[in-house]
C-alpha positions in Angstrom: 155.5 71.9 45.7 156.1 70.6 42.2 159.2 69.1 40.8 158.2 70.9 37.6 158.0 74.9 37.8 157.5 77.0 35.0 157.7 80.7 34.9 154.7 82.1 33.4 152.6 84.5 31.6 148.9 84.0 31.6 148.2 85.0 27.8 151.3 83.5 26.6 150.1 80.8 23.9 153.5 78.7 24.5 153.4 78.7 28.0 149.8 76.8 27.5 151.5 74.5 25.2 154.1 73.4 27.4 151.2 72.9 30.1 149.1 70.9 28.3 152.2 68.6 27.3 152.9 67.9 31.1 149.1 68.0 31.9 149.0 65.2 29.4 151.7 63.2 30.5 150.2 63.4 34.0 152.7 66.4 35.4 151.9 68.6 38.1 153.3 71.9 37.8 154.1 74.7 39.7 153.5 78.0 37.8 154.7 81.2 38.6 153.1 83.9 37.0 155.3 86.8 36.2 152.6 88.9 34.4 152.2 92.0 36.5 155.1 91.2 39.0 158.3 92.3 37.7 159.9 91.2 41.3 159.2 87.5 40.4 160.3 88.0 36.5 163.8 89.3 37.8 164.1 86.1 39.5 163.3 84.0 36.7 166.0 85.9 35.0 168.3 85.9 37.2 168.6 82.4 37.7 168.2 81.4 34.2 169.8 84.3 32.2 166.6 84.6 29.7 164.2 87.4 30.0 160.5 85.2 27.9 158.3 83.1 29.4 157.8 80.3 29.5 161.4 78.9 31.9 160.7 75.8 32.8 162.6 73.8 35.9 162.6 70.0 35.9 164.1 69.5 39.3 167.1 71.2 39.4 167.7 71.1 35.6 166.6 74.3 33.6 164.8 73.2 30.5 164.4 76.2 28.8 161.6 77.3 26.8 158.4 75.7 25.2 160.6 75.1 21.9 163.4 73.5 23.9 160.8 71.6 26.0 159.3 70.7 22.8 162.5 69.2 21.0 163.4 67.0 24.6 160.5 65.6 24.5 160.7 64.9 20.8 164.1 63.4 21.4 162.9 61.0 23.9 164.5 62.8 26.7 161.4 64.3 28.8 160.1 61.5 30.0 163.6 59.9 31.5 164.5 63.4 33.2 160.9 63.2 34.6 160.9 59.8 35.9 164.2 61.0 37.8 163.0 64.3 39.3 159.3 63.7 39.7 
């Protein structure tokens, strides 16, 4: 399993763009595809009180979204919360 899990849709353009950031920094990560499974997308909300994809995990630490993924990295904070997780 993946230190880095991302709730998912598969035709979601900003879940790709969060996965290609980790894909190129090197960043396994576990997707869990909430398409046609509502089971799975009322855990995703549950445990992170949003209801769009894509909910990413580092570790224990809920990121957020593609935009707040986005603006961590651009803030030089990705790369320090992945060196301590993964």
């Amino acid at each position: 399993m993946s230190d880095v899990v991302m709730y998912t849709s598969a035709y979601c353009p900003y879940c790709r763009r969060a996965k290609a950031l980790f894909d190129s920094k090197g960043v396994a990560v576990e997707e869990i595809f909430v398409d046609r499974n509502p089971e799975l997308r009322q855990q995703m909300m549950v445990a992170c009180g949003r209801n769009t994809v894509p909910q990413i995990w580092i570790g224990e630490t809920h990121v957020g979204g593609c935009d707040d993924l986005l603006d961590l990295d651009r803030n030089n904070g990705l790369d320090s919360l992945l060196n301590t997780t993964v």
